[in-house]
Kinemage of the C-alpha trace (Angstrom):
@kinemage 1
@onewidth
@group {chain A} dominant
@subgroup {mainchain}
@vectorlist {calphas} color= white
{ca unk a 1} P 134.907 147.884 101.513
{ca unk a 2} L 131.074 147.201 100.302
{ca unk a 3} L 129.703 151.051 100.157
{ca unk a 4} L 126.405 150.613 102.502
{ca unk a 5} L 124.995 153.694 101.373
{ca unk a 6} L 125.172 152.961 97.242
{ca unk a 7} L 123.473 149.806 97.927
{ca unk a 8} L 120.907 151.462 100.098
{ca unk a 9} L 120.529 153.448 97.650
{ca unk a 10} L 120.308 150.920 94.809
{ca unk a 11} L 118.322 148.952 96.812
{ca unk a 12} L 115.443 152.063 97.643
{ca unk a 13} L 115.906 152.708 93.566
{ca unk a 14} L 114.533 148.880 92.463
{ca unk a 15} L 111.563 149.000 95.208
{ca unk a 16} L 110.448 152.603 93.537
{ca unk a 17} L 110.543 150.627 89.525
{ca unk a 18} L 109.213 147.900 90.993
{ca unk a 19} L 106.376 149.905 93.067
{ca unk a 20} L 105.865 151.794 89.472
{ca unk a 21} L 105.030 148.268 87.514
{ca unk a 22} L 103.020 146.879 89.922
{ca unk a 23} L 100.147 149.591 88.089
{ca unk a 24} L 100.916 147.197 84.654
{ca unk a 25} L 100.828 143.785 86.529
{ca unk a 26} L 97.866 142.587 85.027
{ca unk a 27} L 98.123 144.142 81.713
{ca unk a 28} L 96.961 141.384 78.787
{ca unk a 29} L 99.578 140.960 75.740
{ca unk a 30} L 96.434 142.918 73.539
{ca unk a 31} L 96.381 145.790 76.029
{ca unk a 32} L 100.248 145.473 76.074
{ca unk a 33} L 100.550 145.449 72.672
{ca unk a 34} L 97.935 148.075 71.699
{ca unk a 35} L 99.568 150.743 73.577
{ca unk a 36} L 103.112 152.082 72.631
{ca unk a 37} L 103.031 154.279 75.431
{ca unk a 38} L 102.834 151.485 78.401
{ca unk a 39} L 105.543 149.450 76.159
{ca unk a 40} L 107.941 152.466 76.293
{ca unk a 41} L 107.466 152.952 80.334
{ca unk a 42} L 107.411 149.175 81.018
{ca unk a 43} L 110.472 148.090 78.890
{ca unk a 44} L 112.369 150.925 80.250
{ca unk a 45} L 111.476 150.507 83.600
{ca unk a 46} L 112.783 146.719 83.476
{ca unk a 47} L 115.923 147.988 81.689
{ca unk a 48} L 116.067 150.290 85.012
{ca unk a 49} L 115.764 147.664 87.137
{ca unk a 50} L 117.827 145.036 85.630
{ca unk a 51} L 121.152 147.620 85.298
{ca unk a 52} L 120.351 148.729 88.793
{ca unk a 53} L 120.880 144.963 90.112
{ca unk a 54} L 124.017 144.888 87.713
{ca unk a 55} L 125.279 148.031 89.083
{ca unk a 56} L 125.246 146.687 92.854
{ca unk a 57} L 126.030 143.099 91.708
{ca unk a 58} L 129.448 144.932 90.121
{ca unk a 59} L 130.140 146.581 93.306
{ca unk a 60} L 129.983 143.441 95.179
{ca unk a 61} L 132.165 141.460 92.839
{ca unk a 62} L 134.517 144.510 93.074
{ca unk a 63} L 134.680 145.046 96.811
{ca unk a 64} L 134.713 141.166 97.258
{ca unk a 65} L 137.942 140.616 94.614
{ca unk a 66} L 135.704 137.836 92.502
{ca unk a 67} L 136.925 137.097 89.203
{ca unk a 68} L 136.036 139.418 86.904
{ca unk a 69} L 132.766 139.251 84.622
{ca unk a 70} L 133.066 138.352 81.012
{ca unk a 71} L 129.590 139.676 80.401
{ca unk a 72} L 126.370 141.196 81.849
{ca unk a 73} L 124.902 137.873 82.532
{ca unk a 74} L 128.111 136.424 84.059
{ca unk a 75} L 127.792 139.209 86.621
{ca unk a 76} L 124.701 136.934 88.291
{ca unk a 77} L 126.723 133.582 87.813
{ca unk a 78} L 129.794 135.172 89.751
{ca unk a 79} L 127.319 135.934 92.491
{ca unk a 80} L 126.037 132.318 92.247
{ca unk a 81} L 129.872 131.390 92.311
{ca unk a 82} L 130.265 132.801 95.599
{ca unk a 83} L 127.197 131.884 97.177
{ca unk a 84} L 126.073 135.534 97.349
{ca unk a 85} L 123.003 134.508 95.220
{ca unk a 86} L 121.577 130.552 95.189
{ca unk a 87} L 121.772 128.993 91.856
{ca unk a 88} L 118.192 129.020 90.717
{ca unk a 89} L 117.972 132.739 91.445
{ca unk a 90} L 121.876 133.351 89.426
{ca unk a 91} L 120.420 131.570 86.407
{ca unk a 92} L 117.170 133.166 86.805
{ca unk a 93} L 119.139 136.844 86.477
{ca unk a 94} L 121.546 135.315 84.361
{ca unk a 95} L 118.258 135.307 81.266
{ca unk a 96} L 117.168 138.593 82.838
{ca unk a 97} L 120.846 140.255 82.066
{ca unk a 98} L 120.403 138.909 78.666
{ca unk a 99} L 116.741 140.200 78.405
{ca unk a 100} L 118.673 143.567 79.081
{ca unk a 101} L 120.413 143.347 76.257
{ca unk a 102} L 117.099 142.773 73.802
{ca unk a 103} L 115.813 145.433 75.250
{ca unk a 104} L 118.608 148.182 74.877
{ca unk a 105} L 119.958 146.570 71.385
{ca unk a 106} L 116.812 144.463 69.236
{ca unk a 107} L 113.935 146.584 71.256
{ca unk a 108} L 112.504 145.710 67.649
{ca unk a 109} L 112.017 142.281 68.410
{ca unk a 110} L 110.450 142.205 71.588
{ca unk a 111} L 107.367 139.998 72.165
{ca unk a 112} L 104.443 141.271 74.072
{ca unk a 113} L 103.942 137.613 75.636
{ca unk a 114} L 107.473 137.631 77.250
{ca unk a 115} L 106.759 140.815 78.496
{ca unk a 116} L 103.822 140.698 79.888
{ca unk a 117} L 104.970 136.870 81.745
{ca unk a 118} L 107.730 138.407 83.014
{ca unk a 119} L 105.578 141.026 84.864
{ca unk a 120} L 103.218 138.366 85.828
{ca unk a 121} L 105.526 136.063 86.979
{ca unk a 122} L 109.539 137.183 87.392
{ca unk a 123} L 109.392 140.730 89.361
{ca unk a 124} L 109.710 138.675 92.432
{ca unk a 125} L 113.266 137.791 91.224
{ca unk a 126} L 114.095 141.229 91.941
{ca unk a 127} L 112.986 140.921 95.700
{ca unk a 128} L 114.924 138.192 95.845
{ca unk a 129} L 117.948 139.799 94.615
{ca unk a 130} L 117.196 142.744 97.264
{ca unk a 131} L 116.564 140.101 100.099
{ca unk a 132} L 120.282 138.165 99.299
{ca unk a 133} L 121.904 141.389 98.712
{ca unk a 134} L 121.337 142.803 102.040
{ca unk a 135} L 121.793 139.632 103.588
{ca unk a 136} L 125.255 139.503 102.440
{ca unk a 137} L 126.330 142.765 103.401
{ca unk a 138} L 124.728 143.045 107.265
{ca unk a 139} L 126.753 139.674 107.491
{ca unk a 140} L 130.109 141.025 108.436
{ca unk a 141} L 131.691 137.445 107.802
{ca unk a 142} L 130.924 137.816 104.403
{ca unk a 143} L 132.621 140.754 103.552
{ca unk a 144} L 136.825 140.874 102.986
C-alpha cells in the first residue's frame, strides 16, 4: 500500500529545494561560474531534488509491483510505462536521473551553461512530477 504520509512528505521536501533555488533563478553562467559557493548550494540542491523524486518514484514502483528498475533513469521510464508519468515528462526525468549521476560522480565536469538552463528552464519538471504524483495516489483506481 502507497505510504501517503512519505510522499507527503517527499512531496513538502521538493517544494522547500525548489522554494530555495528560486533565489538563483536568474543567475548568469559568469555569476554562476564566478562563485564556488552558489555552485556548491545549487548542484546540491538539484542532487536533493532529483533523489527525492527517485525516492518516491521507487516507492511507487514498489507498492505498485512494476518491473523492477535497471537504473536511476529507468526509474522515470517505468513510471512512463505505467502511465503514472506522460512520456515527455518520463524522458524529461529520465536526462535529469542521469544529470544526477554527473553531479554525484564527474561534479568535475559540470558546465555552468547546463546549469544555469536547467534552472531557467527545467525546475518546472519537478512540479510536474509533484502534480502526477499526487494525482496517482488520491486516485484510488490506480493503486493495487
Amino acid at each position: 500500500m502507497v505510504d501517503r504520509g512519505l510522499v507527503l512528505r517527499k512531496i513538502s521536501e521538493l517544494a522547500e529545494y525548489q522554494q530555495q533555488l528560486q533565489e538563483f533563478k536568474g543567475i548568469t553562467v559568469r555569476q554562476y561560474r564566478d562563485d564556488w559557493k552558489k555552485q556548491r548550494i545549487v548542484e546540491r540542491t538539484l542532487q536533493m531534488m532529483i533523489e527525492t523524486c527517485l525516492d518516491m518514484a521507487n516507492h511507487l514502483i514498489a507498492d505498485q509491483g512494476y518491473r523492477v528498475p535497471v537504473s536511476y533513469a529507468d526509474i522515470f521510464k517505468v513510471l512512463g510505462e505505467n502511465k503514472v508519468l506522460g512520456k515527455k515528462l518520463a524522458d524529461r526525468l529520465e536526462k535529469m536521473a542521469k544529470f544526477r549521476n554527473v553531479l554525484v560522480h564527474q561534479y568535475e565536469k559540470i558546465e555552468a551553461e547546463i546549469i544555469v538552463g536547467l534552472l531557467k528552464k527545467n525546475l518546472g519538471d519537478f512540479n510536474q512530477f509533484k502534480k502526477a504524483v499526487v494525482g496517482f495516489v488520491q486516485n484510488p483506481q490506480n493503486l493495487k
